[in-house]
N, CA, C and O atoms as CSV, one atom per row, in Angstrom:
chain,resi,resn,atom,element,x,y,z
A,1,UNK,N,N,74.053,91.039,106.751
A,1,UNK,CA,C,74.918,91.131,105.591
A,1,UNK,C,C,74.785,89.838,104.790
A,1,UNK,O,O,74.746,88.773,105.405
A,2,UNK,N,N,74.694,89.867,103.122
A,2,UNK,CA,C,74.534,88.908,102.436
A,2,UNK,C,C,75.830,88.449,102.435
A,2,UNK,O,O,76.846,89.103,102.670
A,3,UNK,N,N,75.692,86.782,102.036
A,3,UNK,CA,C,77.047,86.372,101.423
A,3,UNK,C,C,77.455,87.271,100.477
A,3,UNK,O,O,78.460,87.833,100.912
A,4,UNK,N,N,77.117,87.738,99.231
A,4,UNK,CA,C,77.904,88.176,98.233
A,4,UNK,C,C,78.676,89.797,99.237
A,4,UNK,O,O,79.880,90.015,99.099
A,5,UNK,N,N,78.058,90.479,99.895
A,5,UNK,CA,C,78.491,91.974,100.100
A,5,UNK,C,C,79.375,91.358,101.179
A,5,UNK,O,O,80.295,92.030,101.645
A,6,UNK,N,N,79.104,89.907,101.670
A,6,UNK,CA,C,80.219,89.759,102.665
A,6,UNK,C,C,82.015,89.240,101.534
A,6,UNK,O,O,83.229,89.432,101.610
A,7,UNK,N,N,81.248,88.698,100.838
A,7,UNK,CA,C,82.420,88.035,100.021
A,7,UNK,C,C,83.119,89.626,99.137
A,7,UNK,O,O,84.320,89.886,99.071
A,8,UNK,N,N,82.288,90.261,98.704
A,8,UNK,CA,C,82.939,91.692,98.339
A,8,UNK,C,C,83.857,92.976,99.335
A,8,UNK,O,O,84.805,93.668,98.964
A,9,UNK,N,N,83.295,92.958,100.418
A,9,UNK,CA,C,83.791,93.027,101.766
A,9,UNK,C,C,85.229,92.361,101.741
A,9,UNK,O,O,86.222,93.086,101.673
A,10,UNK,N,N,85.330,91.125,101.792
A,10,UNK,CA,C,86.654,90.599,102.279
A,10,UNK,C,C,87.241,90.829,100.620
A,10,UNK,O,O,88.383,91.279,100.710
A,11,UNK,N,N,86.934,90.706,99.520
A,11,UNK,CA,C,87.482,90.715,98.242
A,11,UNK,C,C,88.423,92.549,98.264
A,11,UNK,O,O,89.476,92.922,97.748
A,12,UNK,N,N,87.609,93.108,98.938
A,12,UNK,CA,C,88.097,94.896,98.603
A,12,UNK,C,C,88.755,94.851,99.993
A,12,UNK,O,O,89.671,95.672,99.935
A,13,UNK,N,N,88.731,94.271,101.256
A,13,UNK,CA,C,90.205,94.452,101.806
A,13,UNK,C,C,91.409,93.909,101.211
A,13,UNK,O,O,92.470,94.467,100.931
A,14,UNK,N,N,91.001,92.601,101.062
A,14,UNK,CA,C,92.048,92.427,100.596
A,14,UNK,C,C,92.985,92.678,99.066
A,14,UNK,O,O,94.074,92.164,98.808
A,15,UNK,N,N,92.026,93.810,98.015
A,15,UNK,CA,C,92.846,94.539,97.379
A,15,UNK,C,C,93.271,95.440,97.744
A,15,UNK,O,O,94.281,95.851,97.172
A,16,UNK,N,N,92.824,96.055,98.661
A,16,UNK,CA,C,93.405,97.351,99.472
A,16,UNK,C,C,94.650,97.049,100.114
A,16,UNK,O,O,95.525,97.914,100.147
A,17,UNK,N,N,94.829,95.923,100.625
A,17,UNK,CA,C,96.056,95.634,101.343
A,17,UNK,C,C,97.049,95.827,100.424
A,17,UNK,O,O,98.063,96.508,100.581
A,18,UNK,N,N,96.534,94.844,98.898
A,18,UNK,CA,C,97.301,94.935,98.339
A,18,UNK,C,C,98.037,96.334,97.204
A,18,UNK,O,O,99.114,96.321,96.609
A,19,UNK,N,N,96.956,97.436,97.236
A,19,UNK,CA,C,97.236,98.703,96.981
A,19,UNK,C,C,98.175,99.412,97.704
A,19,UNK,O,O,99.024,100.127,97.172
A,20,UNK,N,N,97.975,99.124,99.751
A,20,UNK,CA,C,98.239,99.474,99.900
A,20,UNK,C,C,99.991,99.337,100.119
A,20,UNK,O,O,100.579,100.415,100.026
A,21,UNK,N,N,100.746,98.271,100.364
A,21,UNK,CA,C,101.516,97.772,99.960
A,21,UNK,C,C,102.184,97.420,98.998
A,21,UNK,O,O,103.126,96.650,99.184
A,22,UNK,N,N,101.964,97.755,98.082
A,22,UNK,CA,C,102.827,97.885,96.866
A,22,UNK,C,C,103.150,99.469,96.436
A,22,UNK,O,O,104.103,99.872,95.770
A,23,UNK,N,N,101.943,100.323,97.087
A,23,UNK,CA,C,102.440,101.940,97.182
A,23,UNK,C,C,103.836,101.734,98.258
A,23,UNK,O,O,104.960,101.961,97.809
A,24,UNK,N,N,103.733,101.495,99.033
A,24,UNK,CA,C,104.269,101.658,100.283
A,24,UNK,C,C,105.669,100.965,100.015
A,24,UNK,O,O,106.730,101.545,100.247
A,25,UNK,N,N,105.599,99.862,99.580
A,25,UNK,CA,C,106.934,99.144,99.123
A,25,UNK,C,C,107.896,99.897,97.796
A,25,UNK,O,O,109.055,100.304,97.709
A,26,UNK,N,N,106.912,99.834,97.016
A,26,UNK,CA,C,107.279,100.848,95.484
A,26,UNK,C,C,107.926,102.121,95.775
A,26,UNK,O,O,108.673,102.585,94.914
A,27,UNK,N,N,107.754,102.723,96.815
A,27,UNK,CA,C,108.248,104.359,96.784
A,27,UNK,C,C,109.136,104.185,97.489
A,27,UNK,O,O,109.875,105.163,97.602
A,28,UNK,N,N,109.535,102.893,98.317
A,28,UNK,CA,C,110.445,102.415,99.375
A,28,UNK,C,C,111.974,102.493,98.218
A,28,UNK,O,O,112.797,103.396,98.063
A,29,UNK,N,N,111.858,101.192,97.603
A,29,UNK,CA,C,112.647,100.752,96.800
A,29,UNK,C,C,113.238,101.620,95.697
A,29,UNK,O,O,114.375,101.580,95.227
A,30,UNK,N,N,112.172,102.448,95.375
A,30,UNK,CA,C,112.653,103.787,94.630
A,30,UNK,C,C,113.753,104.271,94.901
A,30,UNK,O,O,114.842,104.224,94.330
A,31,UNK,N,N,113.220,104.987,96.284
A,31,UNK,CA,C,113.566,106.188,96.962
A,31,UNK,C,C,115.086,105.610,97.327
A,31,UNK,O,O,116.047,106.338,97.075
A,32,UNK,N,N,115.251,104.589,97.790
A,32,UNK,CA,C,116.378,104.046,98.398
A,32,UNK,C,C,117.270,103.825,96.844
A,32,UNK,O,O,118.368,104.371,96.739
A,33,UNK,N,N,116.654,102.914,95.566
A,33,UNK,CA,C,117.606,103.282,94.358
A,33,UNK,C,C,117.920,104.739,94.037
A,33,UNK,O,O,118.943,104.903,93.372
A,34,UNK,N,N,117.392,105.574,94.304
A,34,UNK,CA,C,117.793,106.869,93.556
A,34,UNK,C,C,118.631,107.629,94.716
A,34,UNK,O,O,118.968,108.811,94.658
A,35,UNK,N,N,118.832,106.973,95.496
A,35,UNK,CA,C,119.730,107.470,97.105
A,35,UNK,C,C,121.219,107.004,96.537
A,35,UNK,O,O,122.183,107.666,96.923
A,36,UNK,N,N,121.493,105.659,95.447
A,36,UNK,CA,C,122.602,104.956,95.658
A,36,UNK,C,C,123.145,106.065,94.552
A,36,UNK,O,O,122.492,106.824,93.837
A,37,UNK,N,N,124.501,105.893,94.666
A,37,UNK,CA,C,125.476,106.578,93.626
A,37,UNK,C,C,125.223,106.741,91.830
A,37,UNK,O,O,125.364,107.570,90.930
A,38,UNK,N,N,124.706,105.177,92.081
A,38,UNK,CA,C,124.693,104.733,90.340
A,38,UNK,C,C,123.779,105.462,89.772
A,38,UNK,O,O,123.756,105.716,88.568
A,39,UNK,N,N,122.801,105.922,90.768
A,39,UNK,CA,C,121.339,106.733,90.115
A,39,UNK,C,C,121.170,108.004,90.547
A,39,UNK,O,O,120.164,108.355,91.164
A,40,UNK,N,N,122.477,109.053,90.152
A,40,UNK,CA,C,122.846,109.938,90.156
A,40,UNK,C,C,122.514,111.077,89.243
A,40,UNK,O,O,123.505,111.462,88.622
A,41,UNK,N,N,121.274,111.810,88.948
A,41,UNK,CA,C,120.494,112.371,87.826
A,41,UNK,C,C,121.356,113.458,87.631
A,41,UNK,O,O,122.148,113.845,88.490
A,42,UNK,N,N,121.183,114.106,86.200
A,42,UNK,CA,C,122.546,115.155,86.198
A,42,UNK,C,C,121.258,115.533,84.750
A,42,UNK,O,O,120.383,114.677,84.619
A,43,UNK,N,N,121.213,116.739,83.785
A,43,UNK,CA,C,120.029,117.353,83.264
A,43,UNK,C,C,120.203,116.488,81.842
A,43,UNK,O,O,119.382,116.731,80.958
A,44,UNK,N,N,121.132,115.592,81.613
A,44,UNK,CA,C,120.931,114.528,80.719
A,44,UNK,C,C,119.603,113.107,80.703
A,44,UNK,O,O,119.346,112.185,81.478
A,45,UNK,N,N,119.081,113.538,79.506
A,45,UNK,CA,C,117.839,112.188,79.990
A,45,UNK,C,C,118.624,111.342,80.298
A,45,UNK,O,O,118.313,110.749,81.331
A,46,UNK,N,N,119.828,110.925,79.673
A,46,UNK,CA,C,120.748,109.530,79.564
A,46,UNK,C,C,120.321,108.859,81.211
A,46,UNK,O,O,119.812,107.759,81.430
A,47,UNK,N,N,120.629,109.677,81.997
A,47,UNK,CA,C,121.150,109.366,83.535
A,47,UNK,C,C,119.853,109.041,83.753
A,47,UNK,O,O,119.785,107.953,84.325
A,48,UNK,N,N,118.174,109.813,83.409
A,48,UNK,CA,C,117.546,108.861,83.699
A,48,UNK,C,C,117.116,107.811,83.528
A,48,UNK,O,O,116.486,107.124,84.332
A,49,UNK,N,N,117.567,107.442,81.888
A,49,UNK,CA,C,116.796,106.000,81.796
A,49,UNK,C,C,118.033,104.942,82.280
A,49,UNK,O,O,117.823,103.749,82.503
A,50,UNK,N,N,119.488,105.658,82.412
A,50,UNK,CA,C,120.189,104.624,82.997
A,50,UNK,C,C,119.732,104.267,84.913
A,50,UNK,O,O,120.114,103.224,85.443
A,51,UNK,N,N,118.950,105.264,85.640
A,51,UNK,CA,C,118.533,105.187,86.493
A,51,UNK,C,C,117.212,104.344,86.726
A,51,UNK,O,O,116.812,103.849,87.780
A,52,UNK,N,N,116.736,104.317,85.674
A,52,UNK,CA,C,115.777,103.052,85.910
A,52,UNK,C,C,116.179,101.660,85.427
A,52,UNK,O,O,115.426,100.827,84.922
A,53,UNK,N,N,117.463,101.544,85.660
A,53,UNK,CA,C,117.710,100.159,85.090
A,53,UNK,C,C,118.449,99.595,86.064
A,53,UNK,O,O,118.763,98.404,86.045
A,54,UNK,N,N,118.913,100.748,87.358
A,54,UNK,CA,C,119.440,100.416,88.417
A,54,UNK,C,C,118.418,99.310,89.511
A,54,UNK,O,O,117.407,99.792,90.021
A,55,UNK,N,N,118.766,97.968,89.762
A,55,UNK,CA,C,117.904,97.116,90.258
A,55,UNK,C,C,116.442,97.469,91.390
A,55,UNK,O,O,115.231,97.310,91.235
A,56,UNK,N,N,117.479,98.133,92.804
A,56,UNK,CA,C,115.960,98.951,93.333
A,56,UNK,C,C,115.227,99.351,92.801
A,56,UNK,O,O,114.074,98.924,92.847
A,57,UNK,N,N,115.738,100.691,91.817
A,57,UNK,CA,C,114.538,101.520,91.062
A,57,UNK,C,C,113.866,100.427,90.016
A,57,UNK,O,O,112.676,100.670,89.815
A,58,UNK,N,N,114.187,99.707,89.573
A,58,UNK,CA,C,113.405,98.727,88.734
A,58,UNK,C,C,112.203,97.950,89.329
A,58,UNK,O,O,111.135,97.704,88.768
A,59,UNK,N,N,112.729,97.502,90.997
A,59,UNK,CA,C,111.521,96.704,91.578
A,59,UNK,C,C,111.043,97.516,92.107
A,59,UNK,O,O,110.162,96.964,92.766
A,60,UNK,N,N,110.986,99.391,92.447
A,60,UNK,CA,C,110.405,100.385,93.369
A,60,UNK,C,C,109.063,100.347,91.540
A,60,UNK,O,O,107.960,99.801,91.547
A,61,UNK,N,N,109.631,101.012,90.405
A,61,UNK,CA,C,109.166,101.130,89.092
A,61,UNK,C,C,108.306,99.937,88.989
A,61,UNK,O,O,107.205,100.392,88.679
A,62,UNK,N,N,108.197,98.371,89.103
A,62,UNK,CA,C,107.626,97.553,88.855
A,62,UNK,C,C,105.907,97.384,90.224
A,62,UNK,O,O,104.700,97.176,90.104
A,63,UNK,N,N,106.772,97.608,91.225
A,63,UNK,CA,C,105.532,97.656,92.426
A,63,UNK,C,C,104.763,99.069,92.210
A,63,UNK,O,O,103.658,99.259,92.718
A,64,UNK,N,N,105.384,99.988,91.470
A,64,UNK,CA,C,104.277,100.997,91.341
A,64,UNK,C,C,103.503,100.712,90.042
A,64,UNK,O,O,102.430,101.314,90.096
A,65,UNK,N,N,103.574,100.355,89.446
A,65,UNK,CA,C,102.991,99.483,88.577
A,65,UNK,C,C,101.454,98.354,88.660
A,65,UNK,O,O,100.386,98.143,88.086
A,66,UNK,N,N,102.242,97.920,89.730
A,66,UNK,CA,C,100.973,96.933,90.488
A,66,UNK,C,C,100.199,97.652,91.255
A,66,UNK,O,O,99.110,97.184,91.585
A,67,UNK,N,N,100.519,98.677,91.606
A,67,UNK,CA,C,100.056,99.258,92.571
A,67,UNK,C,C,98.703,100.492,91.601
A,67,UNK,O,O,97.666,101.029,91.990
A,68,UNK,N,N,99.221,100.494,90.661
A,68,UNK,CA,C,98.590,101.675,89.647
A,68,UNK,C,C,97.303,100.502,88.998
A,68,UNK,O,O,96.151,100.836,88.721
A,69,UNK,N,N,97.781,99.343,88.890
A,69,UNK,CA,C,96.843,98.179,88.596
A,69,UNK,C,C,95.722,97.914,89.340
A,69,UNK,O,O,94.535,97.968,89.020
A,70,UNK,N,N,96.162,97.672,90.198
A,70,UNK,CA,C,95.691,97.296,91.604
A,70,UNK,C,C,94.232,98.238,91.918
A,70,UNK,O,O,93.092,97.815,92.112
A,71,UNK,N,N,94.841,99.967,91.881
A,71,UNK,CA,C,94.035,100.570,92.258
A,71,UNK,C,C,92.996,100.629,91.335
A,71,UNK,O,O,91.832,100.448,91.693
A,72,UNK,N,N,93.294,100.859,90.206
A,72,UNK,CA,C,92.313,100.649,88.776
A,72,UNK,C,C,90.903,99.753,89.542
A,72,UNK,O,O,89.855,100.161,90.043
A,73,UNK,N,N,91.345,98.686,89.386
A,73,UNK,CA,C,90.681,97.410,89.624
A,73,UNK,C,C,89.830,98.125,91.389
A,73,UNK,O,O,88.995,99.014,91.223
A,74,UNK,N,N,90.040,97.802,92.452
A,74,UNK,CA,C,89.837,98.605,93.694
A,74,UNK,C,C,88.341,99.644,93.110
A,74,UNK,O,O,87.171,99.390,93.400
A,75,UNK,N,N,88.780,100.713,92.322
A,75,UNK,CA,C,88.341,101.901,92.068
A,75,UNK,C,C,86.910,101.551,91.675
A,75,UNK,O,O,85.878,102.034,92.141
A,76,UNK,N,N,87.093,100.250,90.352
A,76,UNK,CA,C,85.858,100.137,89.548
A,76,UNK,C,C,84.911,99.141,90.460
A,76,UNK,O,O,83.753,98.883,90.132
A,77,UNK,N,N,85.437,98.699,91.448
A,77,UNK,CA,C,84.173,98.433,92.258
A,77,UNK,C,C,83.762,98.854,94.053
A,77,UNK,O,O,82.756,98.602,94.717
A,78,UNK,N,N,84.909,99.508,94.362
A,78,UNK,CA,C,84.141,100.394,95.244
A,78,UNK,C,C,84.285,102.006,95.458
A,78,UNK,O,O,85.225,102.508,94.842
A,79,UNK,N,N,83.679,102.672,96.054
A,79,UNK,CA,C,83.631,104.347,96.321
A,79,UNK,C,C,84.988,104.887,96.358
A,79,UNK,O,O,85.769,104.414,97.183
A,80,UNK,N,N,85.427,105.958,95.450
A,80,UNK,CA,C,86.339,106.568,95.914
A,80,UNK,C,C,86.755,106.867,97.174
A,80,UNK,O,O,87.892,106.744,97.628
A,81,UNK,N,N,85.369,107.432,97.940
A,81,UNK,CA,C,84.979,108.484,98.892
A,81,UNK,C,C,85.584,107.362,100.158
A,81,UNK,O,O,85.906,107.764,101.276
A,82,UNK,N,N,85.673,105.652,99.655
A,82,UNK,CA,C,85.796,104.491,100.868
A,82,UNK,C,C,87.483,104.538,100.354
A,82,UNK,O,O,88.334,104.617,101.240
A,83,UNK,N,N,87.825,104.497,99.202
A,83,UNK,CA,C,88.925,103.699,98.426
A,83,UNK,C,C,90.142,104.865,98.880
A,83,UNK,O,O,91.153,104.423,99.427
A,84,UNK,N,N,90.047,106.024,98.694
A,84,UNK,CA,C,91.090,107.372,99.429
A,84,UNK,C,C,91.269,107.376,101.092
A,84,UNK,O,O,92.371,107.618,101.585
A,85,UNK,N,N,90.734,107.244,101.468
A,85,UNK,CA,C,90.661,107.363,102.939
A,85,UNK,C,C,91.579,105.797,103.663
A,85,UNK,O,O,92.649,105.735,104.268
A,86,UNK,N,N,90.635,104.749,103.279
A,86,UNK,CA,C,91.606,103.822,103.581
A,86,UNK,C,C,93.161,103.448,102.898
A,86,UNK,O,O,94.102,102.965,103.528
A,87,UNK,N,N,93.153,103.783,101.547
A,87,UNK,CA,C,94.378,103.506,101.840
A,87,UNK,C,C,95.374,104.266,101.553
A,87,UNK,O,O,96.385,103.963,100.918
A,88,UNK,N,N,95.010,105.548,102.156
A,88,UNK,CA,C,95.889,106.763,103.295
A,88,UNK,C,C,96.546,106.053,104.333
A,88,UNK,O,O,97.582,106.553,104.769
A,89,UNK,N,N,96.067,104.785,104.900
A,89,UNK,CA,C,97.174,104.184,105.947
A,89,UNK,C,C,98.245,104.114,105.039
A,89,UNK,O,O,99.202,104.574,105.662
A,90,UNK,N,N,98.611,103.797,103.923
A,90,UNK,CA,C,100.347,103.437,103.108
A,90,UNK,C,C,101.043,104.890,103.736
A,90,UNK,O,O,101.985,104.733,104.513
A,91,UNK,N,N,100.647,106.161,103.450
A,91,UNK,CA,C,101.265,107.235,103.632
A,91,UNK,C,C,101.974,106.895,105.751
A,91,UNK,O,O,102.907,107.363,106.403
A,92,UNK,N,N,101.162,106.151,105.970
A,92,UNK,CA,C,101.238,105.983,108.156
A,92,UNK,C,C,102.524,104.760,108.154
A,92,UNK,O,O,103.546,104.902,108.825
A,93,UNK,N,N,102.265,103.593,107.300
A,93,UNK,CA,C,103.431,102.893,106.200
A,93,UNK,C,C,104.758,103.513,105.901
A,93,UNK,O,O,105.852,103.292,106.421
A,94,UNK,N,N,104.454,104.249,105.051
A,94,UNK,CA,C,105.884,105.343,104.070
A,94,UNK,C,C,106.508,105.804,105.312
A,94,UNK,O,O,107.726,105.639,105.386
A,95,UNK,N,N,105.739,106.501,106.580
A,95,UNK,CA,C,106.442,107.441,107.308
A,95,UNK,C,C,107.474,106.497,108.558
A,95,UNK,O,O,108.441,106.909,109.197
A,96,UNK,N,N,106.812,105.111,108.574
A,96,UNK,CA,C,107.734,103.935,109.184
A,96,UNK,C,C,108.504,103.693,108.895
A,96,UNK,O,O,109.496,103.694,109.625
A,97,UNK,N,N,108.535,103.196,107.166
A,97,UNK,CA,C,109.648,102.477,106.404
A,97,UNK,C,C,110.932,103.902,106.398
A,97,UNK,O,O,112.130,103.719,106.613
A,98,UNK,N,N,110.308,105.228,106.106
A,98,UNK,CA,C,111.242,106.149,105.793
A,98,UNK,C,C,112.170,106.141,107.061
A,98,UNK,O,O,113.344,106.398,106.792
A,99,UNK,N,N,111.875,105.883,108.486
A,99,UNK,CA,C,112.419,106.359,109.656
A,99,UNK,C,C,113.263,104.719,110.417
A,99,UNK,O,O,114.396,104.619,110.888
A,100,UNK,N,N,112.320,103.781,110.294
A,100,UNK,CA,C,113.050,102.722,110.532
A,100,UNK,C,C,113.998,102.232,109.271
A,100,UNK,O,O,115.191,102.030,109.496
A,101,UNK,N,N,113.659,102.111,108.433
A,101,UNK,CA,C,115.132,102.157,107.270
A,101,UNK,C,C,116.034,102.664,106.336
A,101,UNK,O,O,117.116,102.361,105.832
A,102,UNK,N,N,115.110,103.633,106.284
A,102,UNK,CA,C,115.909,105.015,105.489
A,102,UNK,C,C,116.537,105.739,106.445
A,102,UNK,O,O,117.626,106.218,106.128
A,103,UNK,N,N,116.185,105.908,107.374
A,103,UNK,CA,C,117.149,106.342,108.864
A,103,UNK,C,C,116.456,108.020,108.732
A,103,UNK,O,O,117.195,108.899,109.176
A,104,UNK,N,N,115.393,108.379,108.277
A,104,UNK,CA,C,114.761,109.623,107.859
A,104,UNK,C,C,114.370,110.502,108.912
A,104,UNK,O,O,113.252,110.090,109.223
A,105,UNK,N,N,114.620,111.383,109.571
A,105,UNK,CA,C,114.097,112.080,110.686
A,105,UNK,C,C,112.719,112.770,110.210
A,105,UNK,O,O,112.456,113.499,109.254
A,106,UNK,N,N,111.928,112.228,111.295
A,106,UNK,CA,C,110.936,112.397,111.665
A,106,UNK,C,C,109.997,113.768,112.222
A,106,UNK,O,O,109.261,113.257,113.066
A,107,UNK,N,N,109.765,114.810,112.178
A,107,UNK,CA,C,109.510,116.052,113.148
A,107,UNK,C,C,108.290,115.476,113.912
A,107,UNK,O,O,107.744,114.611,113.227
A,108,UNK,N,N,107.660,115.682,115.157
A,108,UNK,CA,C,106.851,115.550,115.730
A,108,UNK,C,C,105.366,115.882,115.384
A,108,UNK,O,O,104.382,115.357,115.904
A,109,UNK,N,N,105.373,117.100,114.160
A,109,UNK,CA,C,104.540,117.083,113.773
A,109,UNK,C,C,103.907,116.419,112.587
A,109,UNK,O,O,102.698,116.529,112.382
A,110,UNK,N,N,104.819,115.629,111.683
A,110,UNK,CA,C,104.401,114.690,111.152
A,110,UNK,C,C,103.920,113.288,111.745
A,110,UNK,O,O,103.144,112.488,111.223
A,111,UNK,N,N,104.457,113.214,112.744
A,111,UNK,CA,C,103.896,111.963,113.762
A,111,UNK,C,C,102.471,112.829,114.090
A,111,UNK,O,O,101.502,112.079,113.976
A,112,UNK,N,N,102.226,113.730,114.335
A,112,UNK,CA,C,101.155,114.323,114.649
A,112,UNK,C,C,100.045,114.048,113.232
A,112,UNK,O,O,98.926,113.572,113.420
A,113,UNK,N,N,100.487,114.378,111.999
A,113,UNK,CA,C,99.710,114.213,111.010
A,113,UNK,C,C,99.377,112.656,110.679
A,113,UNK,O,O,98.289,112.251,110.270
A,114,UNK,N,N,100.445,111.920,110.918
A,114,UNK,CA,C,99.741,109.980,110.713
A,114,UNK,C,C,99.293,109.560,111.781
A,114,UNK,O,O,99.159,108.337,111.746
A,115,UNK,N,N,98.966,110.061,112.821
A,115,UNK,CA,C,98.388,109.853,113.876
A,115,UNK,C,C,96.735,110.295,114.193
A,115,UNK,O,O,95.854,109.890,114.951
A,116,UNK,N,N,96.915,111.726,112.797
A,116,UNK,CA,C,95.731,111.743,112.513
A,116,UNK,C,C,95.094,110.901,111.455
A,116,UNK,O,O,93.981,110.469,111.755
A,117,UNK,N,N,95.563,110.577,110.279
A,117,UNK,CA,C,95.480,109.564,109.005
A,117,UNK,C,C,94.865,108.194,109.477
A,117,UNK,O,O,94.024,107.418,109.023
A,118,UNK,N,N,95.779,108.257,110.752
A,118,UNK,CA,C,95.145,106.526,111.305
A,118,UNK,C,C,93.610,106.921,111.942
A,118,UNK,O,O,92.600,106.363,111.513
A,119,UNK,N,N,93.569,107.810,112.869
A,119,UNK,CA,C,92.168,108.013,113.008
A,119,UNK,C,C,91.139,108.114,112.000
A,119,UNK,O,O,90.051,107.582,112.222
A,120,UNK,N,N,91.339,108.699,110.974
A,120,UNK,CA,C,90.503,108.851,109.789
A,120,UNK,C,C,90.220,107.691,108.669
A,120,UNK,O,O,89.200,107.688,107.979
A,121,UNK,N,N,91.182,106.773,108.584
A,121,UNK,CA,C,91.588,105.582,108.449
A,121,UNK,C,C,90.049,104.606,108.979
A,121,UNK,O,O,89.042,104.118,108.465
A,122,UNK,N,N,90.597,104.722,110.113
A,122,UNK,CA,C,89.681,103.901,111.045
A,122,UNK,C,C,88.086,103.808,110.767
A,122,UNK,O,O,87.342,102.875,110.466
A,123,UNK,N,N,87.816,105.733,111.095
A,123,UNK,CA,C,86.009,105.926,110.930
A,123,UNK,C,C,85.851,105.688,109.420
A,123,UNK,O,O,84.730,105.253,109.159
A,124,UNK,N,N,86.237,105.764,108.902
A,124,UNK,CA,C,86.301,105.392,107.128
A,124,UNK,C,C,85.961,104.006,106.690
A,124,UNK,O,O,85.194,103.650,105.796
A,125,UNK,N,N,86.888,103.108,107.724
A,125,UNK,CA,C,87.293,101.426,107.300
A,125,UNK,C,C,85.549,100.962,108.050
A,125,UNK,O,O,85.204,100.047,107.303
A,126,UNK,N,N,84.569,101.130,108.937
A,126,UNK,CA,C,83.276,100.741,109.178
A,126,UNK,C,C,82.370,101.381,108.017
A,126,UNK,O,O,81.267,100.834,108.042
A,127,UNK,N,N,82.433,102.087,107.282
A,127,UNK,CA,C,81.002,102.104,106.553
A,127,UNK,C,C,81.540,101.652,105.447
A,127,UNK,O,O,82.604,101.153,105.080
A,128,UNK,N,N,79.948,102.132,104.767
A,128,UNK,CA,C,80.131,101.217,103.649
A,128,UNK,C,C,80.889,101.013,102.597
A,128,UNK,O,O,81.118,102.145,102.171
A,129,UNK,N,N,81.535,100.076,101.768
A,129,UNK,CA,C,82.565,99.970,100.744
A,129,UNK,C,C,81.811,100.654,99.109
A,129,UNK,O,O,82.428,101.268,98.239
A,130,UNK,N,N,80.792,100.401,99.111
A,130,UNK,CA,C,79.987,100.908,98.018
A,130,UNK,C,C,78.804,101.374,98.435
A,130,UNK,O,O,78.129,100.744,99.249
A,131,UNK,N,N,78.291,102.932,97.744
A,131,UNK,CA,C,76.982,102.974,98.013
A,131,UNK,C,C,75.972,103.675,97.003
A,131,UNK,O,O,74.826,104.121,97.068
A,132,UNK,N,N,77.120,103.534,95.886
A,132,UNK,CA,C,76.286,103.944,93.814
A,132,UNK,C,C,75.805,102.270,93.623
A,132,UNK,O,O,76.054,101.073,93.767
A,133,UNK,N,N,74.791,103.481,93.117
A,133,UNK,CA,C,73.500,102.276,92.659
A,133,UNK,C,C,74.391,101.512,91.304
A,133,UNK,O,O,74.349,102.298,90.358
A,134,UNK,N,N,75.006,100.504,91.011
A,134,UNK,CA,C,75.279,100.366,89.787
A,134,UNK,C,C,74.090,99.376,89.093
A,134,UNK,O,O,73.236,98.767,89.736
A,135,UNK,N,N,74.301,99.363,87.124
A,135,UNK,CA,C,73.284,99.024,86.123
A,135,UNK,C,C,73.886,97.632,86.279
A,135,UNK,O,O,75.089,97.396,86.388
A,136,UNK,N,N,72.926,96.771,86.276
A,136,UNK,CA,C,72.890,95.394,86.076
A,136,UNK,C,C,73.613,95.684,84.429
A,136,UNK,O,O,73.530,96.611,83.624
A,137,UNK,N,N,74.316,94.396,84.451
A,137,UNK,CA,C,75.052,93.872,82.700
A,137,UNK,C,C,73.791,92.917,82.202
A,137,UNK,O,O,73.060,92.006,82.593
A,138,UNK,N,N,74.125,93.998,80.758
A,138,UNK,CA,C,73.090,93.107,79.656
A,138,UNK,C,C,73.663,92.420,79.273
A,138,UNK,O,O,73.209,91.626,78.449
């Protein structure tokens, strides 16, 4: 492995981490603002834009944001086919945060489904991060 595909290598985990964590945090913070009283939707837009001004939903709204950034960036330099698969771990993430702090019950067969995600996860995270020929810049 060259320096540069090694330095691209560690450059695309570590946007992935950061994709994947700001999905994972973002839908957290949401989910938990639109749980509280104040962000109580009723078929008036009013209630929703007063619901995004409620503090959680603002920092759940702001990390999905980064997270929509994030992936942009991620996307334009490596494979979808690498970039979907890995960071499918956030969804193995979501199903933690939902049960250890949202207090969310769990069925066994969703433990069954991120149990598969992490396996797929895994054979995904060894090959390669890119493998389109891209055009040199004029």
């Amino acid at each position: 492995m060259t320096a540069a595909n090694s330095r691209l290598r560690l450059k695309t985990r570590v946007l992935a981490a950061v994709v994947i964590l700001s999905n994972v945090l973002g839908n957290f913070f949401l989910s938990k603002g639109m749980k509280t009283e104040d962000a109580a939707l009723s078929l008036s837009p009013l209630s929703y834009v007063a619901a995004l001004f409620q503090p959680w939903v603002m920092l759940g709204v702001s990390l999905l944001i980064l997270w929509m950034l994030s992936r942009m960036t991620l996307l334009s330099w490596a494979d979808l086919t690498y970039v979907l698969p890995v960071t499918a771990l956030g969804y193995v993430l979501t199903v933690l945060m939902g049960r250890v702090f949202l207090l969310e019950q769990v069925s066994w067969q969703r433990w069954a489904g991120t149990l598969l995600i992490v396996c797929g996860v895994c054979l995904v995270g060894g090959t390669p991060i890119s493998t389109a020929q891209r055009k040199a810049s004029s």
